[in-house]
Each structure stands twice: as structure tokens, then as C-alpha cells.
N, C-alpha and C positions, 0 to 999 in steps of 0.2 A: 332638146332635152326636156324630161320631166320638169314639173314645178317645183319637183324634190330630188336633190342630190343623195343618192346611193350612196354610203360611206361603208368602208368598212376599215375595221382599225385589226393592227397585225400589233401582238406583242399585249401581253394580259399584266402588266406588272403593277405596282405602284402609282406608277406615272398616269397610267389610263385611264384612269378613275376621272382624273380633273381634265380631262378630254372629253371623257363622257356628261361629265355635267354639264362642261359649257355645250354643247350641242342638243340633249333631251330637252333647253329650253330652247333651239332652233326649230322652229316651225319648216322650215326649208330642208330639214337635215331628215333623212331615215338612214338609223343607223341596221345597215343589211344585214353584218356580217362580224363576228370577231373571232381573232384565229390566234392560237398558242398551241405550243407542242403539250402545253399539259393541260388536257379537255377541261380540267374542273376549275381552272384559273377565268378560262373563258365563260364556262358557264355559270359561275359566282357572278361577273359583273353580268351578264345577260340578263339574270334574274334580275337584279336591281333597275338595269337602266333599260335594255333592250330584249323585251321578253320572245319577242319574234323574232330574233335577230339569226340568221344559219350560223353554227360553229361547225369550224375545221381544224384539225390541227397541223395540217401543212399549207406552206407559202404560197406554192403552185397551185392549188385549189381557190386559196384567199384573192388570191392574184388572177382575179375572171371579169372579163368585164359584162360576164351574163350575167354578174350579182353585184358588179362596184362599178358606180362610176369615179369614186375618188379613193384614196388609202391613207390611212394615217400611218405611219408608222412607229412604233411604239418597243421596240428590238431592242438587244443591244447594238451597240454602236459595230462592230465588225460586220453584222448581217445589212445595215443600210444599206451598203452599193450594188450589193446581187439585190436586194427586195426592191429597192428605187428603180433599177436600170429595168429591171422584169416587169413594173406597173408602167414607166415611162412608154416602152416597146409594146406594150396591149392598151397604149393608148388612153391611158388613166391620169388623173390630176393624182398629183403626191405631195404630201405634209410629211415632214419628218422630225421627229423629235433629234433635239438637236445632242449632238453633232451630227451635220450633215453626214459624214464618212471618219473612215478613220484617219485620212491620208489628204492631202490638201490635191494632190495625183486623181484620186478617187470623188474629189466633187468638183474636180475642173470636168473630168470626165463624164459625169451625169449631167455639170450644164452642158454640154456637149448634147449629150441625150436630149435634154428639154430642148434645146432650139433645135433640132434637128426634127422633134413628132409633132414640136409646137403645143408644148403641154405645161400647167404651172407645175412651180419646185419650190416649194418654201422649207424655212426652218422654225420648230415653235420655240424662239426665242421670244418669252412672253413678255419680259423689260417693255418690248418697244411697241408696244399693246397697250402700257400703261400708263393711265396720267402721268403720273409725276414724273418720268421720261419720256414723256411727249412734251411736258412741258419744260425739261430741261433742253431739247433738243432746241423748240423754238425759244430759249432765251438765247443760247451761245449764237446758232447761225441764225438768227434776224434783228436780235440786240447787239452784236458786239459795242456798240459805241457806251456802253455798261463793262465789256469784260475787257476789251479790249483782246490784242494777240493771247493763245494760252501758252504758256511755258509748263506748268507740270500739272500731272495729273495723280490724284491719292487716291487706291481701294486698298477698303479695308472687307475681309469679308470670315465669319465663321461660325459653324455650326456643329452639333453633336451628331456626325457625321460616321465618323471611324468606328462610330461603338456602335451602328448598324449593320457596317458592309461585310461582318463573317457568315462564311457560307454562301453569301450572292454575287452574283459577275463584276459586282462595282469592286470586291477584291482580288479581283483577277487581271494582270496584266497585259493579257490575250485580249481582255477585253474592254478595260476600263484603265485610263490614264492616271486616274487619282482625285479629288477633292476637287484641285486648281479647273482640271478637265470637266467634271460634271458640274457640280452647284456652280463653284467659280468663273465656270465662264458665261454666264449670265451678266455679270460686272462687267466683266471685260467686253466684251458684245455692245453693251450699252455704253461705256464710254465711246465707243466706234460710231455706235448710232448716234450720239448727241453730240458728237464733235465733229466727225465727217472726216475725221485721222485714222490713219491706217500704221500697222508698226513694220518698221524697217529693219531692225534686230533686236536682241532682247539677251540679257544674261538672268539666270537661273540658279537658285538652290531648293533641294526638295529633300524634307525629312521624313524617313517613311516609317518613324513610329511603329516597330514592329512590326508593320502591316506588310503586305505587296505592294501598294499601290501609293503614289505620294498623299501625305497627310497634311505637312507645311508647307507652304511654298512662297519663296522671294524671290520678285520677277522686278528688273531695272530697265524698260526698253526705252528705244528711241521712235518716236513717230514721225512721219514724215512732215517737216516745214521744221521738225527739233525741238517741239515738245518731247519732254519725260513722265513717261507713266511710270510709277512702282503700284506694287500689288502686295499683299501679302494677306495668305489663304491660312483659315488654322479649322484644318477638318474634325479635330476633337475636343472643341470648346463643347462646355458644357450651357451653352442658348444658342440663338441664333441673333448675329447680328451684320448688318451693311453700313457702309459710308463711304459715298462717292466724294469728292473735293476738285474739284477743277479751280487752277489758279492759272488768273490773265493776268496782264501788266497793270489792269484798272480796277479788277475786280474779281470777287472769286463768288462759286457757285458750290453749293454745297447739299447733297441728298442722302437723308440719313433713312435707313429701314425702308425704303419705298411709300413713304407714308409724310415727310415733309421735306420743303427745298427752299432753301432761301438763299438769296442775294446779301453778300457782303461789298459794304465801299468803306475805305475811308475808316475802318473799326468800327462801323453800324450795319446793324443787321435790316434786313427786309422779309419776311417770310412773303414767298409767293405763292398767292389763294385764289388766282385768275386760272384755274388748272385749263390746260386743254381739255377734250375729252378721250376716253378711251375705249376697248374694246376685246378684243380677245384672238389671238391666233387663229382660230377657228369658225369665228365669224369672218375675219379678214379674207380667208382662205377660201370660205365658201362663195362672196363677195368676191372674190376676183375667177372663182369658176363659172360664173354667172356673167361677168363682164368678157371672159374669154369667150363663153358660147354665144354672146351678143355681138361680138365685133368690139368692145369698149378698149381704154386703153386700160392697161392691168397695174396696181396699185401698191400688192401684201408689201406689207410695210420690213419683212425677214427674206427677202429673197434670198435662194441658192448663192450669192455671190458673195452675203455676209457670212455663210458657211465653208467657203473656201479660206476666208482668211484664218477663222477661227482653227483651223483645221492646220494651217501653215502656223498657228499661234503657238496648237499644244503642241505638235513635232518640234518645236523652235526649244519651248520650255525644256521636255523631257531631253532634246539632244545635249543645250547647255549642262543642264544638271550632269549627263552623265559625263560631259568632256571639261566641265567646269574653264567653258569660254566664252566668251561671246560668240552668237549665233546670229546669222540672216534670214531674215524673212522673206522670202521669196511669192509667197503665194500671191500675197495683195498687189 
């Protein structure tokens, strides 16, 4: 392989923009190619970030590996499993903005794809890319003698969300889960990532505020060893705000806005300033396509496998809500 990886990213939305930046400062990255069904989408970021870059505006075009050796994927969520499984089968690395698929069916079924062409699959769940959740991770699994067993876990999470989504796919059903499903599963991702728990079932309430699509949501699950996550998403607050809370039998951990995390014992506080370091989906991604074409062992901290759960997570949520029961979790 080149000294530079061929990228090309499918889907011109919002999202791309901060895909593009992290990469125009990769020296290793030529970005080939961007492809959206609506030309001038594509060619507004070209201008900005990749002047040279080919635009198509069909999949099967974008999808070549005479012009990409990798793909980002940047879609709505329904189009991931036909766009993944097509770059997988012509032999391409793929990044997907996350959700991996719609269906926990549909990305059991792409890793399927990936080990079978032998190609990476990640998801840009960016949480686990960043300090303050790299550092929470190495507090719980390599400190516990600080937290001890965890018994429940609290997000909090919301943003001026609802009062964007009229008129785009995020209010549509076909295509978009709701609040909990997009911004919100970030939170939930990353309690996953930094505890190494998985959820076993999960009950559900979803307010949908006038909209299509859920707005509030109250999620009670159980994880496996019997910790409790609750959740609760409010997609039409007027800021934005997070707060993670992890509570052990010794000690609890607590990450507010992704910006600080401190250690409670005892009713005394610690702020912790030892941050790991961090990095960016996109870098990790190009770094382990580099380690694939060397023989190395492969690393991306978001692999396809934490997008099967999440996957099994919203079908779990939306099925409770609509049967107002407890639901299982099957995917993880």
C-alpha cells in the first residue's frame, strides 16, 4: 500500500464536516472522494477541505477501489448495511458513523462480512477516543481496589435537539430512532466502554413531544454481574449537557460534560488530572489500516462488536416503549 490512504467518505451531512477536519490534518490521509445524492452538498465540503477530491453522487461509483482504499461512512443509519457490506466485498476498510446498522441482525451480519474478506469495521464512537473516557475506563478496570464492585450506573444527558430535526431524516422513523438513538447513544456506548458491562434487558419510556421520533426517554436496565444503568435523554432542552455517575460499593466515579472526572470516597472528592491520552476515530482507524497491511495486531478502540450491542440496545428500548415491558437483550 501507498504511504497514503485513499479515503473517501459517502454521505455530505452535518456529521462530515468534523471527519474532515480530523483527517486534513493527517499527513497519511488523501481524502479521494466524497459522494452524496445532492452534488452541491458534496461539493461545498470539497471546496473547503478537499479541492481535488472526485464527487459522485451514487454509492456504486463511490464504492471503487480504483479511487478508495478506505470509506467513511456518513449516511443515514438504514443505508449502512447495503453501503458497508458493498465496500467490505471490494475489499475496502470501513468506518462507520455510528450506528453501525439498523438491526443488531444487520451488524452481526457485516462482522460476518469483516472476518470472512479480512477487512477492518469500526464504529465512530468518539467517547472512546477521548481523555476523560480513557481515563475513566482505566480507573474502574485497573483501580477497582478504589471503586470496588459497581452496583448502578446514572446518565444524564440533553440537548436542543428536537428543535433541529424538522424536515431531516433524524425526524423520520424509517430512519432515525430518536434523541436516545442518535446524540444519546454516545453515553451509553461509553458506560460499556469504561465498565466492560454489557445489558441483559432493559425497560423503557419514550415521549415524543409532538415529533416522529422519541424526544425523552427513560431507560431502567440490567447489566450483566447486576448492575443498574438508568438513563434519561431530554432532546429538547434548551443547552447541552452530560453526566456520567458510576457507583461501586467503595466508591463512585463521576464525568460531567466530557471535560472533568473525579473520584469520590468517603464524601471527599478527588478530581482526576493524570488524564490518559487521547485521539480521534480517524486517526485510530487509519492506524489500524496500517497495522493490517503490516501484519500488526489491530487495535481501533470502537470495533463492529460494540455496534452490535448498541444496535440490540435501541431495538430493546423502542420494542419496551411500544409494549410497555421489560425487554431482553440478546444481541451482546
Amino acid at each position: 500500500m501507498a504511504n497514503r490512504i485513499r479515503v473517501g467518505v459517502i454521505g455530505c451531512g452535518r456529521i462530515t464536516e468534523r471527519h474532515l477536519r480530523r483527517m486534513t490534518d493527517d499527513g497519511r490521509i488523501e481524502i479521494s472522494l466524497l459522494c452524496d445524492p445532492v452534488e452541491s452538498a458534496a461539493k461545498t465540503l470539497a471546496n473547503t477541505f478537499a479541492p481535488s477530491a472526485r464527487i459522485v453522487t451514487d454509492e456504486n461509483d463511490a464504492i471503487d477501489p480504483k479511487h478508495v482504499d478506505a470509506v467513511i461512512l456518513c449516511s443515514p443509519t438504514t443505508l449502512h448495511h447495503r453501503q458497508a457490506s458493498l465496500a467490505l466485498e471490494r475489499g475496502l476498510d470501513v468506518l462507520v458513523e455510528k450506528p453501525i446498522a439498523s438491526t443488531a441482525k444487520e451488524a452481526h451480519d457485516l462482522i460476518e462480512r469483516r472476518d470472512r474478506v479480512q477487512r477492518i469495521l469500526g464504529v465512530a464512537y468518539q467517547r472512546r477516543f477521548e481523555p476523560i473516557y480513557r481515563t475513566a475506563r482505566r480507573e474502574i478496570q485497573e483501580r477497582s481496589e478504589i471503586y470496588g464492585n459497581i452496583r448502578e450506573i446514572h446518565v444524564y444527558a440533553c440537548e436542543r435537539w428536537a428543535q433541529t430535526i424538522d424536515g431531516t431524516w433524524r425526524n423520520d422513523p424509517s430512519f432515525s430512532g430518536g434523541f436516545f438513538a442518535d446524540a444519546g447513544s454516545h453515553q451509553i456506548d461509553a458506560c460499556f466502554f469504561i465498565t466492560g458491562l454489557t445489558p441483559i434487558e432493559l425497560r423503557a419510556d419514550i415521549d415524543f413531544r409532538d415529533k416522529r421520533v422519541a424526544i425523552e426517554t427513560s431507560i431502567r436496565a440490567t447489566l450483566k454481574g447486576g448492575a443498574i444503568l438508568v438513563a434519561h435523554f431530554v432532546g429538547d432542552a434548551h443547552h447541552w449537557a452530560e453526566e456520567i455517575v458510576i457507583h461501586g460499593d467503595r466508591g463512585d466515579l463521576v464525568l460531567r460534560n466530557g471535560q472533568e472526572i473525579e473520584r469520590w470516597s468517603d464524601n471527599q472528592m478527588t478530581r482526576i488530572i493524570d488524564l490518559e491520552s487521547g485521539t480521534s476515530p480517524n486517526r485510530d482507524f487509519i492506524d489500524d489500516v496500517f497495522r493490517r497491511t503490516e501484519g500488526k495486531k489491530l487495535s481501533f478502540a470502537a470495533p463492529a462488536e460494540c455496534g452490535v450491542i448498541m444496535a440490540g440496545w435501541t431495538e430493546g428500548v423502542l420494542e419496551s416503549a411500544r409494549t410497555s415491558d421489560t425487554v431482553k437483550i440478546t444481541s451482546s
